[in-house]
N, CA, C and O atoms as CSV, one atom per row, in Angstrom:
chain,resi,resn,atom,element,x,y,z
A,1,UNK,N,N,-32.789,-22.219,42.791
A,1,UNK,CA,C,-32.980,-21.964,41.394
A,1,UNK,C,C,-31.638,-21.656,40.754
A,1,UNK,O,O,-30.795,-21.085,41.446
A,2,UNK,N,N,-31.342,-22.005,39.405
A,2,UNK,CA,C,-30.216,-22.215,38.928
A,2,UNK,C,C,-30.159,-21.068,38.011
A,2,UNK,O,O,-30.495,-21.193,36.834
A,3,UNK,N,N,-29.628,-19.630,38.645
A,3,UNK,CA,C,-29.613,-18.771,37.507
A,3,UNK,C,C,-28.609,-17.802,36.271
A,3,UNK,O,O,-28.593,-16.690,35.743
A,4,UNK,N,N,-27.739,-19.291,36.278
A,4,UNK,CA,C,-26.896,-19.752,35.062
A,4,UNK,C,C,-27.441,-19.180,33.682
A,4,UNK,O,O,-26.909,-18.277,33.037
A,5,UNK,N,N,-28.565,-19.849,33.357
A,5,UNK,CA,C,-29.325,-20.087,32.245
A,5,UNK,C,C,-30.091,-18.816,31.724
A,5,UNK,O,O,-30.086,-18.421,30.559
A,6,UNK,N,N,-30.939,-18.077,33.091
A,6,UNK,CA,C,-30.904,-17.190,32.835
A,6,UNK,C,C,-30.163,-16.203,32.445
A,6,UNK,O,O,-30.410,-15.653,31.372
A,7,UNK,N,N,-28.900,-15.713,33.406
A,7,UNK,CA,C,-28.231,-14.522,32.866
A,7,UNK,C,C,-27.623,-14.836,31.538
A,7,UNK,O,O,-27.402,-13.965,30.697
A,8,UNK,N,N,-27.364,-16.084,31.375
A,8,UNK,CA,C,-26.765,-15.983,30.025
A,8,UNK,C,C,-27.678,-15.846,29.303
A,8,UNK,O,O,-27.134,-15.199,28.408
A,9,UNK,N,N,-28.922,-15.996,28.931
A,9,UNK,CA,C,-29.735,-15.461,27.572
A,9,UNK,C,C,-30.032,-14.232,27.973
A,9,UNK,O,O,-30.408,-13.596,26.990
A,10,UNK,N,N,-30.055,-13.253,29.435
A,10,UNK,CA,C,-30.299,-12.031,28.839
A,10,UNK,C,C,-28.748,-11.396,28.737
A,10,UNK,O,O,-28.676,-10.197,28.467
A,11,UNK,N,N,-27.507,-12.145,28.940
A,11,UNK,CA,C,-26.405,-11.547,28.124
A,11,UNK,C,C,-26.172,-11.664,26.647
A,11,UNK,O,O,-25.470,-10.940,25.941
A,12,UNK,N,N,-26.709,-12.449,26.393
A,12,UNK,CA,C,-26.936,-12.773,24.613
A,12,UNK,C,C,-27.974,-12.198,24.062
A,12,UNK,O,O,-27.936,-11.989,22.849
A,13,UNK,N,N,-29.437,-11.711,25.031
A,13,UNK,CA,C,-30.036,-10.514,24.241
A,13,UNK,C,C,-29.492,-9.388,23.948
A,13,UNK,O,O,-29.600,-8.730,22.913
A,14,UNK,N,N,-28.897,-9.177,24.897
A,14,UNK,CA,C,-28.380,-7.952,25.302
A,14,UNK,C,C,-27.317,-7.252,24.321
A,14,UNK,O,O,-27.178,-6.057,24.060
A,15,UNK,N,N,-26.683,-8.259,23.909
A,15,UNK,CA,C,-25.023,-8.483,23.012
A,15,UNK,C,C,-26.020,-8.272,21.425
A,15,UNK,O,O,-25.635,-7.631,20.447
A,16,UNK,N,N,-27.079,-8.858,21.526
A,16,UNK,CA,C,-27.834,-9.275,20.153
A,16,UNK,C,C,-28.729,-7.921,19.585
A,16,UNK,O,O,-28.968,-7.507,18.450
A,17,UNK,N,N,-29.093,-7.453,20.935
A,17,UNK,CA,C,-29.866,-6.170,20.951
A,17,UNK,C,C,-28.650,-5.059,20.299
A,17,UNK,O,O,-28.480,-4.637,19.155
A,18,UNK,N,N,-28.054,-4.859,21.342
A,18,UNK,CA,C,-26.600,-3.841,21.290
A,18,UNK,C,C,-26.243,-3.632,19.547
A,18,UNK,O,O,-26.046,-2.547,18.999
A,19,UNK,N,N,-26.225,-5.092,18.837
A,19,UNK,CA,C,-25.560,-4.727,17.452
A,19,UNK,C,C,-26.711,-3.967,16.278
A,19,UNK,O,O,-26.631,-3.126,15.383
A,20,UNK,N,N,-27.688,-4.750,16.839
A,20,UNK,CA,C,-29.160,-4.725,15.789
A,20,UNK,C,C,-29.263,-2.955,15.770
A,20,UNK,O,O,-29.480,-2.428,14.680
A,21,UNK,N,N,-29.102,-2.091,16.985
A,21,UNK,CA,C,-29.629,-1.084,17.515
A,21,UNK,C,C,-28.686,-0.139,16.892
A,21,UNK,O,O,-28.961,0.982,16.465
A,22,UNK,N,N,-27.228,-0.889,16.890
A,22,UNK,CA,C,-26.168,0.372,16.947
A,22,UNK,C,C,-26.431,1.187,14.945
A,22,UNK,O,O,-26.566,0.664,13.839
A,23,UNK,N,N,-26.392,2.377,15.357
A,23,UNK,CA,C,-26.641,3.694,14.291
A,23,UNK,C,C,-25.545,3.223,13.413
A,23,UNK,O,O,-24.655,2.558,13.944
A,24,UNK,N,N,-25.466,3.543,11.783
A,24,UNK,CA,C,-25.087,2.925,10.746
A,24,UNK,C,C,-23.510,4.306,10.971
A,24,UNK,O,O,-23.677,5.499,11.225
A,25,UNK,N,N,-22.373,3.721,10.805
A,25,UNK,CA,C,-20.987,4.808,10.810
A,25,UNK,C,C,-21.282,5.257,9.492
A,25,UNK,O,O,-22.027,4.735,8.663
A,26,UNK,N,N,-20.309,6.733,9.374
A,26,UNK,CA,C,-20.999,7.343,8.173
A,26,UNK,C,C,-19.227,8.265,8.030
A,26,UNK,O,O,-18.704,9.054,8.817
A,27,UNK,N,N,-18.806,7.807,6.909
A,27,UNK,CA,C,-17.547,8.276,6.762
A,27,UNK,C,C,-17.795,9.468,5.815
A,27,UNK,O,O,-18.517,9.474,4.819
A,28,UNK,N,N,-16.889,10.702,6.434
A,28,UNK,CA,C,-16.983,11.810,5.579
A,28,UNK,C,C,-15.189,12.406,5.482
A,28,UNK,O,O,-14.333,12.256,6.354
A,29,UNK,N,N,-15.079,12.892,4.529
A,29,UNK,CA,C,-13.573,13.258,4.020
A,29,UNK,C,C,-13.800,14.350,3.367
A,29,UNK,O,O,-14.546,14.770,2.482
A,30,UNK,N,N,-12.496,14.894,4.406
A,30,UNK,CA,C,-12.283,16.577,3.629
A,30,UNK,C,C,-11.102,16.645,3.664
A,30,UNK,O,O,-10.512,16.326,4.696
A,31,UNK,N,N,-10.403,17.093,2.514
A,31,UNK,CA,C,-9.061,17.360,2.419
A,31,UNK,C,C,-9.284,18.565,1.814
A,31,UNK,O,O,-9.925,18.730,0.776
A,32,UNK,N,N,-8.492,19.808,2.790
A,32,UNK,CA,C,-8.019,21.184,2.210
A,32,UNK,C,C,-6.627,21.265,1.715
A,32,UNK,O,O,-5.527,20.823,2.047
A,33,UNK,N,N,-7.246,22.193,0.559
A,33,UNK,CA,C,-6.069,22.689,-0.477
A,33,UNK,C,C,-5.374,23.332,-0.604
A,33,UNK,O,O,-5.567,23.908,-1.675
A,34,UNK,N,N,-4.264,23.784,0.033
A,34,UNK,CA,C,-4.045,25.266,0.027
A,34,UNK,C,C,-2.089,25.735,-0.568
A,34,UNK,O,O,-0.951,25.468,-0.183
A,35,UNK,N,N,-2.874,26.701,-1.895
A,35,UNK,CA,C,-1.934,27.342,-2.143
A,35,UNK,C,C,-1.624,28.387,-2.327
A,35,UNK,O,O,-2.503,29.243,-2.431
A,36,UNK,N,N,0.052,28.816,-2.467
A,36,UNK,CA,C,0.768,30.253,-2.250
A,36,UNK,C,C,-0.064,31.036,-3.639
A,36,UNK,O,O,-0.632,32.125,-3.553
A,37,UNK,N,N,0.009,30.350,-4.668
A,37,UNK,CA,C,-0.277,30.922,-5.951
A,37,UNK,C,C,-1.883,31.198,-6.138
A,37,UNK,O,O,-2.705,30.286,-6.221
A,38,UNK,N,N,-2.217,32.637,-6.194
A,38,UNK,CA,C,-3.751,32.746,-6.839
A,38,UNK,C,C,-4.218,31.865,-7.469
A,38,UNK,O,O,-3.519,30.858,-7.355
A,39,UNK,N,N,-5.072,31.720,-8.100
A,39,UNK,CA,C,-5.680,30.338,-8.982
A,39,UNK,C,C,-5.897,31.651,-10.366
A,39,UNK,O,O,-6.106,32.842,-10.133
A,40,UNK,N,N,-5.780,31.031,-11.764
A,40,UNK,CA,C,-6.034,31.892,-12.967
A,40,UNK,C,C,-7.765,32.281,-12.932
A,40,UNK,O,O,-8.674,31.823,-12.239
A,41,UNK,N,N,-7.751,33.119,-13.788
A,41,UNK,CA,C,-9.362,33.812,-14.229
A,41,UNK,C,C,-9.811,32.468,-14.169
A,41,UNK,O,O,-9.036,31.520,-14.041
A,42,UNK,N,N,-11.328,32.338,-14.279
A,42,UNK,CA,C,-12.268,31.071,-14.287
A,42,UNK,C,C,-12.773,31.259,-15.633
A,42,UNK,O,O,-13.213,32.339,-16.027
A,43,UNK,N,N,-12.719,30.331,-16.255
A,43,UNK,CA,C,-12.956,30.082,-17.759
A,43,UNK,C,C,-15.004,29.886,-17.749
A,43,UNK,O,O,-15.618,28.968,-17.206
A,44,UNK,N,N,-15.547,30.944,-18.445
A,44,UNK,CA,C,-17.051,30.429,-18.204
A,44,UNK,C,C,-17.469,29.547,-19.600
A,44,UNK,O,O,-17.096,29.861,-20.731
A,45,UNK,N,N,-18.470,28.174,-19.216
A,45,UNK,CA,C,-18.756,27.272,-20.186
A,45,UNK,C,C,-19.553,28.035,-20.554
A,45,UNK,O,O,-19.511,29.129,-19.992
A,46,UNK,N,N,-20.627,27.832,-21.635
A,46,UNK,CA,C,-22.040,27.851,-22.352
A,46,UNK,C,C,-22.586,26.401,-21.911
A,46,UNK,O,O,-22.293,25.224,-22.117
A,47,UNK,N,N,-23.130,26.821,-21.500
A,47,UNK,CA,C,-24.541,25.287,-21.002
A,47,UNK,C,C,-25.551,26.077,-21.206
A,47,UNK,O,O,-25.677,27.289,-21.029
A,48,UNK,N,N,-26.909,24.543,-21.950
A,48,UNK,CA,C,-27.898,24.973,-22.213
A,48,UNK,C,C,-28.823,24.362,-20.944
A,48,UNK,O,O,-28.493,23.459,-20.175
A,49,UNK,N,N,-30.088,25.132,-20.957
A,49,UNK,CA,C,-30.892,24.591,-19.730
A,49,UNK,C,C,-31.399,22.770,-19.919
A,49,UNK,O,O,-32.058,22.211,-20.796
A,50,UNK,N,N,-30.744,22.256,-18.670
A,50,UNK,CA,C,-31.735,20.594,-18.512
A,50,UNK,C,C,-32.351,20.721,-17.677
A,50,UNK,O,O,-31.815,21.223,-16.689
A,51,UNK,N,N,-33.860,20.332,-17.591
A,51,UNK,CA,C,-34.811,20.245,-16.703
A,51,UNK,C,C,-34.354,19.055,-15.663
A,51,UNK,O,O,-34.261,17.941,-16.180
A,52,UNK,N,N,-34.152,19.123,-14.707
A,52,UNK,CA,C,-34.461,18.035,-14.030
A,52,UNK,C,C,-32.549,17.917,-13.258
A,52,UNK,O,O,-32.098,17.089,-12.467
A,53,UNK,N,N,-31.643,19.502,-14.144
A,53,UNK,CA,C,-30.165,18.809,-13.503
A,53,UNK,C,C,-29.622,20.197,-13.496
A,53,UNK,O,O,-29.932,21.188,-14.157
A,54,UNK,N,N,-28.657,19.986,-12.497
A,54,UNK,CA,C,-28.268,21.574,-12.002
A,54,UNK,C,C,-26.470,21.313,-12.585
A,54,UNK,O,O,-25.766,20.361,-12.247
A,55,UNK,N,N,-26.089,22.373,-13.451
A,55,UNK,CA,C,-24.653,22.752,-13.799
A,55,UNK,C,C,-24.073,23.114,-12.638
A,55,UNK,O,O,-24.385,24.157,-12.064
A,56,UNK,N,N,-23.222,22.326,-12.211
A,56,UNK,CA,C,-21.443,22.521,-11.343
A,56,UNK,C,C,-20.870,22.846,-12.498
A,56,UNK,O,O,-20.985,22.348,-13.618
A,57,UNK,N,N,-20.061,23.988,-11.989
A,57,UNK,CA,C,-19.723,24.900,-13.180
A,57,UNK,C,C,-17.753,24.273,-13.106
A,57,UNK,O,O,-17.375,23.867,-12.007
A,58,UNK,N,N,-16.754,24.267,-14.250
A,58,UNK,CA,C,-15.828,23.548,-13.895
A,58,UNK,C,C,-14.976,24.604,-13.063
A,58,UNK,O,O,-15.430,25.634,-12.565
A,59,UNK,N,N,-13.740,24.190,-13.007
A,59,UNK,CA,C,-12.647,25.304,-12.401
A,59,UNK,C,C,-11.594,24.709,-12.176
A,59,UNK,O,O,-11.389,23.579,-12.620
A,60,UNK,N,N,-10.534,25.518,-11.269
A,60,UNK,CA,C,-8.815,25.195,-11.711
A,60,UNK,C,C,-8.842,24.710,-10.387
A,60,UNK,O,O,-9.108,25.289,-9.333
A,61,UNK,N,N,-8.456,23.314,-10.677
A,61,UNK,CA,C,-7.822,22.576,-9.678
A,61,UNK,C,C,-6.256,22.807,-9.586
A,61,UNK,O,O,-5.666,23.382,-10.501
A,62,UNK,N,N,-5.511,22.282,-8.310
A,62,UNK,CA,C,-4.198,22.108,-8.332
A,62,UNK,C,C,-3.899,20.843,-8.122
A,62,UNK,O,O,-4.308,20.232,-7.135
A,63,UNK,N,N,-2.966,20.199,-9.262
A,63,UNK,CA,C,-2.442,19.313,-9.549
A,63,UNK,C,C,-0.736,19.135,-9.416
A,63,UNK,O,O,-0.068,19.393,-10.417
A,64,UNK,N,N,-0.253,18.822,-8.535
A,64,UNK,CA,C,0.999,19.035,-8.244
A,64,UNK,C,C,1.934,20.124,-8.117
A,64,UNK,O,O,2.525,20.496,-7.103
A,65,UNK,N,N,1.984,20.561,-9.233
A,65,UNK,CA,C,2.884,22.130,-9.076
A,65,UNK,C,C,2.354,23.261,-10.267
A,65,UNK,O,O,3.057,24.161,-10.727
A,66,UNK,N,N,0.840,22.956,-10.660
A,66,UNK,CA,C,0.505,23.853,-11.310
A,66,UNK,C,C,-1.284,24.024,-11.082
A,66,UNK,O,O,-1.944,23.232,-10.409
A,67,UNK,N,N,-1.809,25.136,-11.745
A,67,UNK,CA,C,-3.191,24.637,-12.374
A,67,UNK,C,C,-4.063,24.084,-13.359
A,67,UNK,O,O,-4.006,24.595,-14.478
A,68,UNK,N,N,-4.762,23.255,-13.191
A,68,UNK,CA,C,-5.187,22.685,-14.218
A,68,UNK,C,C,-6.853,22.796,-14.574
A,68,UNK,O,O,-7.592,22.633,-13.603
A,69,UNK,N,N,-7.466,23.046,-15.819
A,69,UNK,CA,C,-8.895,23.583,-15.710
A,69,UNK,C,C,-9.521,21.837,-15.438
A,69,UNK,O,O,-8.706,21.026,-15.878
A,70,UNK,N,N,-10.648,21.243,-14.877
A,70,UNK,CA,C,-11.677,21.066,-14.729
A,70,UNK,C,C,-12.937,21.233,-15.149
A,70,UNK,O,O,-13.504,22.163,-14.576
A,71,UNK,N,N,-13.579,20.659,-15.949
A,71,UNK,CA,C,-14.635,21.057,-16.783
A,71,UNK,C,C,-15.790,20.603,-16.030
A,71,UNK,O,O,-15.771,19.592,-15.328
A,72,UNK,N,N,-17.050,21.555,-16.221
A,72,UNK,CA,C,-17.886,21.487,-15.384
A,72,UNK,C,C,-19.014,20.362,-15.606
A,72,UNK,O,O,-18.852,19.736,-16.653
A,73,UNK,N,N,-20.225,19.944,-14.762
A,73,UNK,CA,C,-20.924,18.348,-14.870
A,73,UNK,C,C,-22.293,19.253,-14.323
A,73,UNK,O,O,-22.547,20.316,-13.756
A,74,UNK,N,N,-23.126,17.798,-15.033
A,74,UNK,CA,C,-24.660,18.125,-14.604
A,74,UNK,C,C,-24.365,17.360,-13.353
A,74,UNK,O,O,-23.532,16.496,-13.081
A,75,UNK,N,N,-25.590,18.128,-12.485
A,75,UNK,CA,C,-25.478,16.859,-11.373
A,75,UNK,C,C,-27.376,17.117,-11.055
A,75,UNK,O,O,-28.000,18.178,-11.090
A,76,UNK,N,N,-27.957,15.517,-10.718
A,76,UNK,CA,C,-29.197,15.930,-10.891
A,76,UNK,C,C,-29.627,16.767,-9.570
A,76,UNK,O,O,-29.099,16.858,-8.462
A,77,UNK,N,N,-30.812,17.349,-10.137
A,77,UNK,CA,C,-31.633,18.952,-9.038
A,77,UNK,C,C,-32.133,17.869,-8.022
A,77,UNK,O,O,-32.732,16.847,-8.357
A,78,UNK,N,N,-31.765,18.274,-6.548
A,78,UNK,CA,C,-32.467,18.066,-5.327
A,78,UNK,C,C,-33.585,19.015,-4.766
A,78,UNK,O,O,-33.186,19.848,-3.952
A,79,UNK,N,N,-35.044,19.021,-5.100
A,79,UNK,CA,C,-35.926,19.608,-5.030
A,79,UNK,C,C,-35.821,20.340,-3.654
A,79,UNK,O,O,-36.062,19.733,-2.610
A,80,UNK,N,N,-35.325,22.133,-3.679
A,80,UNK,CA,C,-35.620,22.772,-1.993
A,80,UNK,C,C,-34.303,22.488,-1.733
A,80,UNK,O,O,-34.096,22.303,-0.534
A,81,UNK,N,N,-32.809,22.336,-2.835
A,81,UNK,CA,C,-31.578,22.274,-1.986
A,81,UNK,C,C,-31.305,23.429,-3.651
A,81,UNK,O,O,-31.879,23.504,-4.738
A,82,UNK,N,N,-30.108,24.149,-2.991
A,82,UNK,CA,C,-29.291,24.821,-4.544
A,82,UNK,C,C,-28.064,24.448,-4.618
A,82,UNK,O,O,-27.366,24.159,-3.646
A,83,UNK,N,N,-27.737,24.431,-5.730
A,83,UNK,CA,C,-26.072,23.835,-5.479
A,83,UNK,C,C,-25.092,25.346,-5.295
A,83,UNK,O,O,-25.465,26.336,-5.924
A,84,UNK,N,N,-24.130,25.414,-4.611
A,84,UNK,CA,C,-23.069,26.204,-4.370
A,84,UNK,C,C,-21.765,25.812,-4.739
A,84,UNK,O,O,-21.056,25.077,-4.051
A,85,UNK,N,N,-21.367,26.430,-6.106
A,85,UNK,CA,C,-20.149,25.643,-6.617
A,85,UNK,C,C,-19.275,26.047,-5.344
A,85,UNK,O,O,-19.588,26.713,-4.357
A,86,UNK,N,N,-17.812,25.288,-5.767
A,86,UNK,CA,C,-16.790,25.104,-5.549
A,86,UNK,C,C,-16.433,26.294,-5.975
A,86,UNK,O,O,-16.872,26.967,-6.907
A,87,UNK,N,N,-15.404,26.541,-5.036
A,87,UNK,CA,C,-14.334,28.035,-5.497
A,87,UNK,C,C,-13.598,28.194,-4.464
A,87,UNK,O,O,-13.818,27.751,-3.337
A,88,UNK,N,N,-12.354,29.077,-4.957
A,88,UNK,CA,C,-11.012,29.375,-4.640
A,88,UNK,C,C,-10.964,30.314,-3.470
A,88,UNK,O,O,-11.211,31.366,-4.059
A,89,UNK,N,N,-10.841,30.582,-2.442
A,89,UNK,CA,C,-10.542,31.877,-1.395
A,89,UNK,C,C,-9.111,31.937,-0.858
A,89,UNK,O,O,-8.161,31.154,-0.851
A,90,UNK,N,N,-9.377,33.408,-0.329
A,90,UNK,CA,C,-7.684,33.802,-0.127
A,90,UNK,C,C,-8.399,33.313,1.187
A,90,UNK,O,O,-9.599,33.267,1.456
A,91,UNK,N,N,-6.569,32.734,2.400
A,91,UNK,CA,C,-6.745,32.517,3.681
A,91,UNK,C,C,-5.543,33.173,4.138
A,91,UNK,O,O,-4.523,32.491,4.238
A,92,UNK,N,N,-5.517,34.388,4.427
A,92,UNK,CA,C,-4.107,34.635,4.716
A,92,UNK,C,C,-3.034,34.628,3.566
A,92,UNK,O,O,-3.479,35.210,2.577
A,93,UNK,N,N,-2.152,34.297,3.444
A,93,UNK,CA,C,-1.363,34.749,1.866
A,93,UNK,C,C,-1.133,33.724,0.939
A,93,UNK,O,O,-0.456,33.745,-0.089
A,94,UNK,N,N,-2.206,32.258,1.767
A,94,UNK,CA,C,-2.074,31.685,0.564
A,94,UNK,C,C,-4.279,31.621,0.101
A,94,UNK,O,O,-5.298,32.270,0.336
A,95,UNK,N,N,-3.821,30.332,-0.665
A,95,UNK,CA,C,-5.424,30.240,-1.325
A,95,UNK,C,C,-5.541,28.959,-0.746
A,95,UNK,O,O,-4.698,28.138,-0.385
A,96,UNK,N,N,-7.264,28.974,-0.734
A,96,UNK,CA,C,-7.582,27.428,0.036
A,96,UNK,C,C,-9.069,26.979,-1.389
A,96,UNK,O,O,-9.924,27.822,-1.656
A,97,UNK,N,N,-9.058,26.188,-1.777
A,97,UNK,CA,C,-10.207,25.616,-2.273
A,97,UNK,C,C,-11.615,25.067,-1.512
A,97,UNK,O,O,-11.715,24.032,-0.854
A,98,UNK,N,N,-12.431,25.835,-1.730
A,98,UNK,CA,C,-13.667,25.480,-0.642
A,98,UNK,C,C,-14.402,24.242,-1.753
A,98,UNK,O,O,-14.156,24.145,-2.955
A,99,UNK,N,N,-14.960,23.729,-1.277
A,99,UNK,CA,C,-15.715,22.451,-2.058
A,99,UNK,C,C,-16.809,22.717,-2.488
A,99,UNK,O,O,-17.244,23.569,-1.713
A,100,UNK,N,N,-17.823,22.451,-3.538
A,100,UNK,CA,C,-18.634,22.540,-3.795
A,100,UNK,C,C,-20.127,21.937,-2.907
A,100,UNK,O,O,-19.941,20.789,-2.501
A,101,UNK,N,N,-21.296,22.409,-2.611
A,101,UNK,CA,C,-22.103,21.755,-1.622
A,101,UNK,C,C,-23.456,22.091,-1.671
A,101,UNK,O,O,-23.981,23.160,-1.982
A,102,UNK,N,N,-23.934,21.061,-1.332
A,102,UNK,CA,C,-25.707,21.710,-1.710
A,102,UNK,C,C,-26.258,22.261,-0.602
A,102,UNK,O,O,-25.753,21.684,0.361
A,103,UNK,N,N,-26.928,22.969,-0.288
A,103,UNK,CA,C,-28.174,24.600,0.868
A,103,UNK,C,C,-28.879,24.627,0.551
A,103,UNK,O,O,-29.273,24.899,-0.583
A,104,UNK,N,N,-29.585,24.215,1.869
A,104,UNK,CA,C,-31.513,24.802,1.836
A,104,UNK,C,C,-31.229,25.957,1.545
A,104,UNK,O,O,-32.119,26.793,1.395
């Protein structure tokens, strides 16, 4: 028996299976911020209530060699998640910017 024919189609299932199966890559990026200089007071907006969208409140980014304000965005409500703005922490003697993120 000539089993050529065979192994090669179950190496081509196999190769065919392998791609169909493989889990989707999922790119995530974090770049920390960190500077010597405190960040200024946080400027508070007036927002009125939207049903259906949760206020990210703005704040002072760093932009090359200074701060700069950021104004804050609706972003729509994920039912059973809260949003946790973004904000500034000391790490040792300088400051690091934590990112904003949504929590059960």
């Amino acid at each position: 028996m000539n089993t050529r024919p065979v192994l090669a189609a179950l190496l081509l299932a196999a190769a065919v299976a392998g791609t169909t199966a493989a889990p989707t890559a999922q790119a995530r990026g974090y770049v920390a911020i960190s500077v010597g200089v405190p960040p200024p007071p946080p400027r508070y907006e007036r927002v009125l209530v939207r049903p259906g969208y949760v206020w990210a409140p703005g704040g002072w980014r760093w932009r090359h060699t200074r701060y700069v304000w950021v104004p804050g965005r609706w972003l729509v409500a994920r039912p059973g998640w809260r949003y946790v703005p973004a904000r500034w922490a000391p790490y040792g003697p300088r400051w690091v910017l934590r990112a904003g993120y949504w929590s059960r």
